[in-house]
Backbone as XML, in Angstrom:
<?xml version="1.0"?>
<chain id="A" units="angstrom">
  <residue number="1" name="UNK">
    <atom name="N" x="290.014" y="-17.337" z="123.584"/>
    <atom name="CA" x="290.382" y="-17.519" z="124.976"/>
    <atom name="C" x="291.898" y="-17.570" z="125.104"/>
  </residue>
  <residue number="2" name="UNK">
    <atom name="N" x="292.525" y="-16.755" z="126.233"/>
    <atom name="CA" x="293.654" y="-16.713" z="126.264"/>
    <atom name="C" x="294.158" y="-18.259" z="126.706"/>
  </residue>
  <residue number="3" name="UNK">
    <atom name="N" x="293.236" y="-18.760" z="127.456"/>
    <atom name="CA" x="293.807" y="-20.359" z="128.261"/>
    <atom name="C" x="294.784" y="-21.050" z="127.079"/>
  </residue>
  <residue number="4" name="UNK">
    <atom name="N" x="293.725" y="-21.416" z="126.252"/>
    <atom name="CA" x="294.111" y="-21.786" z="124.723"/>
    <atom name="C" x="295.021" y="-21.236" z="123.864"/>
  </residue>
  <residue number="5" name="UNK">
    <atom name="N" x="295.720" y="-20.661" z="123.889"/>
    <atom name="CA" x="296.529" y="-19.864" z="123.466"/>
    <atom name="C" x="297.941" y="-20.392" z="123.680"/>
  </residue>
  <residue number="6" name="UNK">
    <atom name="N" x="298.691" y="-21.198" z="122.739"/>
    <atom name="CA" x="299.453" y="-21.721" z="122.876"/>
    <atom name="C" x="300.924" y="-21.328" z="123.406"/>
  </residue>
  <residue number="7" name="UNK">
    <atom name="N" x="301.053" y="-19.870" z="123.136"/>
    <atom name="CA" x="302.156" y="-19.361" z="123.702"/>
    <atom name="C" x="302.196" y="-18.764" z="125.388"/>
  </residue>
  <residue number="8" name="UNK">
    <atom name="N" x="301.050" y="-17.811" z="125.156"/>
    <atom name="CA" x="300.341" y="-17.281" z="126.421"/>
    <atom name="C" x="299.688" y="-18.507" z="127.182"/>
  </residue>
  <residue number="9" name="UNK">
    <atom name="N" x="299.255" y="-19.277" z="126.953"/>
    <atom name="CA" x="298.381" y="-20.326" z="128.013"/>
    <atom name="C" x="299.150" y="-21.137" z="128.628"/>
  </residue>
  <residue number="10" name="UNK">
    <atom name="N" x="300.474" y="-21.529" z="128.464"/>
    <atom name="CA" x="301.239" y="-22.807" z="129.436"/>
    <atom name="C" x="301.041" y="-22.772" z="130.967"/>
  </residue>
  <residue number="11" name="UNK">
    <atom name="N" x="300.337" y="-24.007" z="131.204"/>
    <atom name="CA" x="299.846" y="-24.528" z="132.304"/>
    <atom name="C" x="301.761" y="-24.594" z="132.954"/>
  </residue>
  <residue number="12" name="UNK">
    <atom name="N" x="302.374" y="-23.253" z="133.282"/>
    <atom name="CA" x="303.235" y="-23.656" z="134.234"/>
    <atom name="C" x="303.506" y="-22.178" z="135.248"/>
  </residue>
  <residue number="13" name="UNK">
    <atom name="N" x="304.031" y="-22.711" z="136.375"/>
    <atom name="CA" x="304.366" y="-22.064" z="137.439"/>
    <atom name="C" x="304.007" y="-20.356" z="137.092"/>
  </residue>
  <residue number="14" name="UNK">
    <atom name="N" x="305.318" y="-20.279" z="136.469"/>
    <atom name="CA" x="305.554" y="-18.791" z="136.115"/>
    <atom name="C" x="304.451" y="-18.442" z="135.171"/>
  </residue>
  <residue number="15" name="UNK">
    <atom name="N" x="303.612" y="-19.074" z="134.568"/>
    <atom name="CA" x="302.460" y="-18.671" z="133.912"/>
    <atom name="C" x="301.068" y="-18.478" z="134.645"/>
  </residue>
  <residue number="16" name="UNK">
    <atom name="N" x="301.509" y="-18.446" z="136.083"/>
    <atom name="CA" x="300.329" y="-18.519" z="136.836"/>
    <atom name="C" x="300.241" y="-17.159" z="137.898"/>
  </residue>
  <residue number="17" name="UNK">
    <atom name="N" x="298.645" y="-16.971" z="137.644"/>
    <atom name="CA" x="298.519" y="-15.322" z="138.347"/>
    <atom name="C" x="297.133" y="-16.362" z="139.060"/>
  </residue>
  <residue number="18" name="UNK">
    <atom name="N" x="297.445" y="-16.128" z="140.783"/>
    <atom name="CA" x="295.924" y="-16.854" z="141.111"/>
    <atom name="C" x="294.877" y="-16.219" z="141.517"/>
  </residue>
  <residue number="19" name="UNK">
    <atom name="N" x="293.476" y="-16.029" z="140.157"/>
    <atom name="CA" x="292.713" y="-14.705" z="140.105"/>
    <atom name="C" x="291.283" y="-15.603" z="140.238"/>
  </residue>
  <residue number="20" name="UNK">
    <atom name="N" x="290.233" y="-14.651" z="140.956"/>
    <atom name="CA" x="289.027" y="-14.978" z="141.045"/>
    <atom name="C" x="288.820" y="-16.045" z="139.872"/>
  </residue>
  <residue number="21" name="UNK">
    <atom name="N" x="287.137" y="-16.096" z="139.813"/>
    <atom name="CA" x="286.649" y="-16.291" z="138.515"/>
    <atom name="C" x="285.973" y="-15.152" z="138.220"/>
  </residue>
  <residue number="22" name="UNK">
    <atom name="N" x="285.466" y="-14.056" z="138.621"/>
    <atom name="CA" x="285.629" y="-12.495" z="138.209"/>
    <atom name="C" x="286.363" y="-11.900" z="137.507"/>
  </residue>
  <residue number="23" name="UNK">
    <atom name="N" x="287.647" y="-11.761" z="138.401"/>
    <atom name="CA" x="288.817" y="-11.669" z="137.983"/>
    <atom name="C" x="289.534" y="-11.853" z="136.356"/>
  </residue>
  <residue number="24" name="UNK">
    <atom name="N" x="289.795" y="-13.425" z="136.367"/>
    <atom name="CA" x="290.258" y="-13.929" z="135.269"/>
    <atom name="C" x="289.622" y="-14.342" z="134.439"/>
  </residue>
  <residue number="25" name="UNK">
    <atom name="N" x="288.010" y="-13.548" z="134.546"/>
    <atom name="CA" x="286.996" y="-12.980" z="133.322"/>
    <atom name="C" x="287.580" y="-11.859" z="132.814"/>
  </residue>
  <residue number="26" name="UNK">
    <atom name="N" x="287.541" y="-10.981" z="133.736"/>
    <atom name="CA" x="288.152" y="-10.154" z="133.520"/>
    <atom name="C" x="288.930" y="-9.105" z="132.950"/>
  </residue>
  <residue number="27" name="UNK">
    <atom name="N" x="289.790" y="-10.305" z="133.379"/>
    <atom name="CA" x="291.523" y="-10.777" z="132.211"/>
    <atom name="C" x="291.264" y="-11.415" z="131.288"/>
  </residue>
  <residue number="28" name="UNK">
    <atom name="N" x="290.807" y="-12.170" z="130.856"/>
    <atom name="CA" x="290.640" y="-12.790" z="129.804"/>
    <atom name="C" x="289.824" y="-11.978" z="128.599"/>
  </residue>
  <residue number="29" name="UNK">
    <atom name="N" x="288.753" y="-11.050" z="128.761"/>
    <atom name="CA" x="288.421" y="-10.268" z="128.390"/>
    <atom name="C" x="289.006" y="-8.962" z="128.098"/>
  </residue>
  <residue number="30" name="UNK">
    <atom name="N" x="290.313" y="-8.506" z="129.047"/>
    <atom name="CA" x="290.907" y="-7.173" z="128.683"/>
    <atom name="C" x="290.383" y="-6.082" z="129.262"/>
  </residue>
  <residue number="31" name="UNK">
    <atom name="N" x="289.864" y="-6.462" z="130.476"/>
    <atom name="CA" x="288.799" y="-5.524" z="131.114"/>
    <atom name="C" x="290.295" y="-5.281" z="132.233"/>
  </residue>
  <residue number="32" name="UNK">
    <atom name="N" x="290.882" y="-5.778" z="132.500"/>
    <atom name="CA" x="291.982" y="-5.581" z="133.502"/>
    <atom name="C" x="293.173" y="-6.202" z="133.156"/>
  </residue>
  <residue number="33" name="UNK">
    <atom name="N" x="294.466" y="-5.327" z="133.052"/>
    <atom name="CA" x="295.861" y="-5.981" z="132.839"/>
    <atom name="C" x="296.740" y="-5.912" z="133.849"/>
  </residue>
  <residue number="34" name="UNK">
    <atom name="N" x="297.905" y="-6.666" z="133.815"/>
    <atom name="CA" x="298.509" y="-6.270" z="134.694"/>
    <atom name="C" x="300.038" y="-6.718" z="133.583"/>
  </residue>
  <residue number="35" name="UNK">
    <atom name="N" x="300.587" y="-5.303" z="133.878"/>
    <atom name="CA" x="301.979" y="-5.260" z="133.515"/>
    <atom name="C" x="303.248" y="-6.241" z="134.103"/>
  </residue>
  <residue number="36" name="UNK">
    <atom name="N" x="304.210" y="-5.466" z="132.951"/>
    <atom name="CA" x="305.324" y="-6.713" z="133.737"/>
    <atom name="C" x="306.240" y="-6.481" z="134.689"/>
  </residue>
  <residue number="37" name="UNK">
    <atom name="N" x="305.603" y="-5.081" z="135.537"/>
    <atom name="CA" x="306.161" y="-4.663" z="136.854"/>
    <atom name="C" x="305.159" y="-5.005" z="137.977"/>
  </residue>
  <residue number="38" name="UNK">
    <atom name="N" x="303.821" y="-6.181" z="137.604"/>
    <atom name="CA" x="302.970" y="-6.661" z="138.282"/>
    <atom name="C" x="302.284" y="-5.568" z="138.521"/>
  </residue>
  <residue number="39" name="UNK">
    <atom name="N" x="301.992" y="-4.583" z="138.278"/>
    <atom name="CA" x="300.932" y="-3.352" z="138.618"/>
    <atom name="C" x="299.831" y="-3.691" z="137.289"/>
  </residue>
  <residue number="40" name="UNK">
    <atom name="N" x="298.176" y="-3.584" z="137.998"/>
    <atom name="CA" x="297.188" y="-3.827" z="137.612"/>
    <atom name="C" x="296.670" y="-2.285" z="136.977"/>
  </residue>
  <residue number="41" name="UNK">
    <atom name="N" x="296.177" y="-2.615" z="135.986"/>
    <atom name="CA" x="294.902" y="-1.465" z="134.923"/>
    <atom name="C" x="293.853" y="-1.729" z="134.693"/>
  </residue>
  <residue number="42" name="UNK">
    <atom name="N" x="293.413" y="-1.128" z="134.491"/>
    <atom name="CA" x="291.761" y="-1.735" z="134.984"/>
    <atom name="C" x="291.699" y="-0.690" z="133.491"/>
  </residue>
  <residue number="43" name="UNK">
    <atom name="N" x="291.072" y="-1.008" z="132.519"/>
    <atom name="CA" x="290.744" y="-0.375" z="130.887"/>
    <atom name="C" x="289.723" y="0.813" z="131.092"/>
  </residue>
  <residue number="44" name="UNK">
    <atom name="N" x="289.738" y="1.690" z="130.384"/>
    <atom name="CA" x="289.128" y="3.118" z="130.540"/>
    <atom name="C" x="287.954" y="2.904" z="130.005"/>
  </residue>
  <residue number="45" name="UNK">
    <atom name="N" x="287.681" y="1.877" z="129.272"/>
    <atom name="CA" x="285.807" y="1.054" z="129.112"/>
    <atom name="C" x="285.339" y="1.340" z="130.418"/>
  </residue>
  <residue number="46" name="UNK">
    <atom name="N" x="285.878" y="0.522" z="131.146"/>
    <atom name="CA" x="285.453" y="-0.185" z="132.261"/>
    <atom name="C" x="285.363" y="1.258" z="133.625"/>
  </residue>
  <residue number="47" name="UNK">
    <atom name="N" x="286.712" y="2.302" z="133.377"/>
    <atom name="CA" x="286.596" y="2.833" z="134.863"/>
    <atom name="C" x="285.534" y="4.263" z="134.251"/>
  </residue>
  <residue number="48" name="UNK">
    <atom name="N" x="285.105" y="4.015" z="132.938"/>
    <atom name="CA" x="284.104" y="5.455" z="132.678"/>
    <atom name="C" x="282.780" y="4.209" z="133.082"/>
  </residue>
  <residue number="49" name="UNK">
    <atom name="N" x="282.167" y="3.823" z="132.956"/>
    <atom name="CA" x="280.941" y="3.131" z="133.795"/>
    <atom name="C" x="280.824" y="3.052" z="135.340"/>
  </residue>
  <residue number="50" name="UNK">
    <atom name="N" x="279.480" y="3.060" z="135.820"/>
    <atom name="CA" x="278.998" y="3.054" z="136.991"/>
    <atom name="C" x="278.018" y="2.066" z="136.882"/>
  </residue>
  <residue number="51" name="UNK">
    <atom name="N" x="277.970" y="0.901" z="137.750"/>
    <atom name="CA" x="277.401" y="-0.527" z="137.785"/>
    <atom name="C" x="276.921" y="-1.177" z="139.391"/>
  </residue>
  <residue number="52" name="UNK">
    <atom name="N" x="277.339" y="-0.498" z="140.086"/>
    <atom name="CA" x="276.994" y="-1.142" z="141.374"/>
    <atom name="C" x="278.578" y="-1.857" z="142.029"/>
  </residue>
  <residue number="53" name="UNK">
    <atom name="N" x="278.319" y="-2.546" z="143.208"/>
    <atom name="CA" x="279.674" y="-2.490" z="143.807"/>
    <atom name="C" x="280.759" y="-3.165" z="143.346"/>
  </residue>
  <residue number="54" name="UNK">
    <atom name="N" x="280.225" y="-4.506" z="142.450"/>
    <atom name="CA" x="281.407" y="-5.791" z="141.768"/>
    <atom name="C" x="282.139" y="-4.996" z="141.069"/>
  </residue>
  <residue number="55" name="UNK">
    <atom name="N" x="281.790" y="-3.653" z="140.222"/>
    <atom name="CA" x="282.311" y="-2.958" z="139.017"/>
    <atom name="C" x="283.291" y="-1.918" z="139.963"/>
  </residue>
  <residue number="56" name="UNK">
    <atom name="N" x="282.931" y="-1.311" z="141.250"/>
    <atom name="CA" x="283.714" y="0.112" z="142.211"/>
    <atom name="C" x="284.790" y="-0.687" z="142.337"/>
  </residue>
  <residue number="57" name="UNK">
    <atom name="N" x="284.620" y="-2.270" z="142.813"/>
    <atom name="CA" x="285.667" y="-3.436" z="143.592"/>
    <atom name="C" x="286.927" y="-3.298" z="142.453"/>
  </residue>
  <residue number="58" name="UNK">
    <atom name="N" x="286.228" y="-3.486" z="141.318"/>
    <atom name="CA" x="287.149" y="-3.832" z="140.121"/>
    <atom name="C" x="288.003" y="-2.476" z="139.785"/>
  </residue>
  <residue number="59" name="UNK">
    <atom name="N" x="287.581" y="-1.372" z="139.400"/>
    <atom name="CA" x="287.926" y="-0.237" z="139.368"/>
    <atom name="C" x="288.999" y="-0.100" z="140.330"/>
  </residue>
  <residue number="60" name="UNK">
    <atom name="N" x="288.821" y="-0.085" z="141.764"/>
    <atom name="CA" x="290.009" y="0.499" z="142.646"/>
    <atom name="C" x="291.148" y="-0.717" z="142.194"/>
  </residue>
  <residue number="61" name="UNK">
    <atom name="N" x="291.008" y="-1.634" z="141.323"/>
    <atom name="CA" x="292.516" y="-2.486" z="141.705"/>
    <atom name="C" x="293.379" y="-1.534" z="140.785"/>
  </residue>
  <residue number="62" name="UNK">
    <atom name="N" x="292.908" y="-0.758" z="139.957"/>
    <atom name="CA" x="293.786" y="0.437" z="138.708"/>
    <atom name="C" x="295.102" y="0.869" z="139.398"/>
  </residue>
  <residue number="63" name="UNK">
    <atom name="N" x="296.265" y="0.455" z="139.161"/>
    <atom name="CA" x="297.486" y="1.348" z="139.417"/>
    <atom name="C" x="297.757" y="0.245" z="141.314"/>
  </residue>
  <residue number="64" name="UNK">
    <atom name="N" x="296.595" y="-0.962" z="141.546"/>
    <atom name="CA" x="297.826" y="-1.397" z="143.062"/>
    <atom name="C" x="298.930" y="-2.508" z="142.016"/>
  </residue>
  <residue number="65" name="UNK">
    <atom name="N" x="299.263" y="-2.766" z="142.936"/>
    <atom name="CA" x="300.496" y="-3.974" z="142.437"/>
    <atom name="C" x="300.523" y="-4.777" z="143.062"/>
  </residue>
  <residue number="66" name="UNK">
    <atom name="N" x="300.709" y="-6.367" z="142.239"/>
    <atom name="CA" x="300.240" y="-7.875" z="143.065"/>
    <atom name="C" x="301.407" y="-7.623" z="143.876"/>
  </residue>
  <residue number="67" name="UNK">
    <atom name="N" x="301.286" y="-8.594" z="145.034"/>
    <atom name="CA" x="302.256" y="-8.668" z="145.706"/>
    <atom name="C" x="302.989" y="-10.393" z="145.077"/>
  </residue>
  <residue number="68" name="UNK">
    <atom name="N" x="304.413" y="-10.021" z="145.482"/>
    <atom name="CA" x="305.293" y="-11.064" z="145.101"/>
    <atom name="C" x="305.647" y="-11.829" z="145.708"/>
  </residue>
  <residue number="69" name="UNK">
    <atom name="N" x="305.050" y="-13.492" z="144.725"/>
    <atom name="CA" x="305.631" y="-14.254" z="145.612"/>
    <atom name="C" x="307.253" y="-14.407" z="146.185"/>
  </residue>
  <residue number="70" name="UNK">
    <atom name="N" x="307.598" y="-14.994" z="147.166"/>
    <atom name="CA" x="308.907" y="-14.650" z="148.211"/>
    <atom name="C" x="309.632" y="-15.661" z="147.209"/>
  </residue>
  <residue number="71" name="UNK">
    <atom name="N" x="309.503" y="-16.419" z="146.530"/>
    <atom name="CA" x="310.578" y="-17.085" z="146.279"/>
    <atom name="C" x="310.369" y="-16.647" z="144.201"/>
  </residue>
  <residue number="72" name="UNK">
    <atom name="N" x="311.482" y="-16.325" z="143.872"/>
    <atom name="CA" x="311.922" y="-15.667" z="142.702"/>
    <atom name="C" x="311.064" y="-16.241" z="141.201"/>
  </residue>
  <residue number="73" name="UNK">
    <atom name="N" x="311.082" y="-18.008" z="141.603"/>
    <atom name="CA" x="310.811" y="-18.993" z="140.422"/>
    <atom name="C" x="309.518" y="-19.137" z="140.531"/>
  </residue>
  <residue number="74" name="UNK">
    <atom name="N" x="308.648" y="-18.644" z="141.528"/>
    <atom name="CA" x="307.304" y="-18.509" z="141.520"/>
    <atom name="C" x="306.500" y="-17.633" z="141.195"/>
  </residue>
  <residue number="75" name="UNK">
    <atom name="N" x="307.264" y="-16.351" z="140.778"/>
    <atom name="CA" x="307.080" y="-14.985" z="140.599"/>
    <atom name="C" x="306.313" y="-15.041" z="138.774"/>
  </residue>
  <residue number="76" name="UNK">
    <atom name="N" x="305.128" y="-14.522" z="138.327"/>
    <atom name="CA" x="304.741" y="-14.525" z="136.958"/>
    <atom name="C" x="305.714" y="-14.234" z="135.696"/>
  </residue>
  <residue number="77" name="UNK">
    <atom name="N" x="306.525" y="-14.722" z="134.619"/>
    <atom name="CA" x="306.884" y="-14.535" z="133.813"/>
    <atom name="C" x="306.756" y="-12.989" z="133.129"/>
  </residue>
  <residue number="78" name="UNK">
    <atom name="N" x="307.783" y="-11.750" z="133.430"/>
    <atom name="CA" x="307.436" y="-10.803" z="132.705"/>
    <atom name="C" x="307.366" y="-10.677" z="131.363"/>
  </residue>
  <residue number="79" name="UNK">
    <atom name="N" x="307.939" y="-11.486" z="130.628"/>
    <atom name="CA" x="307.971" y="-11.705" z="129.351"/>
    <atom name="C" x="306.836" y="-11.862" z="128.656"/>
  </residue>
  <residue number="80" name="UNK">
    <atom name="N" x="306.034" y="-12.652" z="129.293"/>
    <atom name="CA" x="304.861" y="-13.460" z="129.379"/>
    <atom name="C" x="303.115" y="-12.084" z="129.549"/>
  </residue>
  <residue number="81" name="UNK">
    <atom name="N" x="303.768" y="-11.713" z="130.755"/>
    <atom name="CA" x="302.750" y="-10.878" z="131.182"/>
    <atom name="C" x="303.233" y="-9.298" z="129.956"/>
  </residue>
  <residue number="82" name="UNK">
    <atom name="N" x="304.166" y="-8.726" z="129.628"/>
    <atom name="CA" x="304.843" y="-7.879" z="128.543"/>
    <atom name="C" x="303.572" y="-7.851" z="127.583"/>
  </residue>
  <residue number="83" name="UNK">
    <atom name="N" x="303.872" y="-9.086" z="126.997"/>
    <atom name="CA" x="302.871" y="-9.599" z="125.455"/>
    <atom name="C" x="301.716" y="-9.494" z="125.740"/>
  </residue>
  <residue number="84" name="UNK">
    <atom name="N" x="301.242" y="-9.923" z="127.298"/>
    <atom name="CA" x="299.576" y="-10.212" z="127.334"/>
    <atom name="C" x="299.049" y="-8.615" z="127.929"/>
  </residue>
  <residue number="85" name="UNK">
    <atom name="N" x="300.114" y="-7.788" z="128.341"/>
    <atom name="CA" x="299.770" y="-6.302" z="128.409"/>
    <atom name="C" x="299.535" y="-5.648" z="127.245"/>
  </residue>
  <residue number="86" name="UNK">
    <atom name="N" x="300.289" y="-6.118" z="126.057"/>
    <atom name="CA" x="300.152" y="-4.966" z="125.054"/>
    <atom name="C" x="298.907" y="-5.522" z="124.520"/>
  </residue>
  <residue number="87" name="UNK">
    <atom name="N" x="298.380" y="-6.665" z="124.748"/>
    <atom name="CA" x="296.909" y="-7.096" z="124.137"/>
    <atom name="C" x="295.853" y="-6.022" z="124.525"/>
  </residue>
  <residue number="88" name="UNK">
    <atom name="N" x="295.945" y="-5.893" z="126.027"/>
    <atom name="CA" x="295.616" y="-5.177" z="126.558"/>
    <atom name="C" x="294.951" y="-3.881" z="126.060"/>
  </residue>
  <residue number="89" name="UNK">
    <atom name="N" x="296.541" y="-2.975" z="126.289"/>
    <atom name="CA" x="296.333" y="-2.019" z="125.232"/>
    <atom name="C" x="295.615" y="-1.398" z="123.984"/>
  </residue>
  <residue number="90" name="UNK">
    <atom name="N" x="295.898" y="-2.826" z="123.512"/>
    <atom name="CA" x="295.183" y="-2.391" z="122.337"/>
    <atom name="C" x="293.769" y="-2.769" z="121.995"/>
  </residue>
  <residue number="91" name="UNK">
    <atom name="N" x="293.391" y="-3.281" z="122.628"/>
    <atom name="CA" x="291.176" y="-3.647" z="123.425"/>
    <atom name="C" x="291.192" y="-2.354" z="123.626"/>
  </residue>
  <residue number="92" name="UNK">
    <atom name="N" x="291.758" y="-1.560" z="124.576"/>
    <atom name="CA" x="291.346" y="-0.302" z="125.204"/>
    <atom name="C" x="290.491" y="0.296" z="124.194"/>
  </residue>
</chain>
C-alpha cells in the first residue's frame, strides 16, 4: 500500500490529491496516474477492457488535468507525484 509507504505516504498538505474511494483504489493499484504536470493516465490494462459504466467513467479521465488548487502551498508535491508516476509506468 502506497498509504504506508514511508516516503510517498506523508499525511501532509502537499501530499494530498482528494480522490474517491474508486479513485484512490485506483491509484493505489496503478490503474490511474497522474503526473507531475497534474495530468491523469489511466494504464493501457485498464483502457483495452470493456466493463460497464464505473470502468468508461474511469477511462475518459486519460490525458484531463486536475485542476489547481489557487493557492501555490496547497498544490500536490511534483516531486512526490514524479516518483509515484514512474511506479506507474512501470505496472503498465
Amino acid at each position: 500500500m502506497e498509504d504506508g509507504n514511508e516516503k510517498l505516504g506523508q499525511p501532509v498538505v502537499t501530499n494530498g490529491i482528494p480522490l474517491s474511494k474508486i479513485h484512490h483504489a485506483a491509484f493505489d493499484a496503478h490503474l490511474i496516474g497522474i503526473d507531475p504536470d497534474y495530468r491523469l493516465h489511466v494504464s493501457k490494462r485498464l483502457l483495452s477492457q470493456n466493463d460497464g459504466p464505473m470502468l468508461e467513467a474511469l477511462k475518459k479521465l486519460n490525458g484531463e488535468k486536475l485542476r489547481d488548487p489557487l493557492r501555490e502551498k496547497d498544490r500536490p508535491d511534483r516531486d512526490r507525484l514524479a516518483a509515484r508516476f514512474e511506479r506507474f509506468k512501470l505496472a503498465a
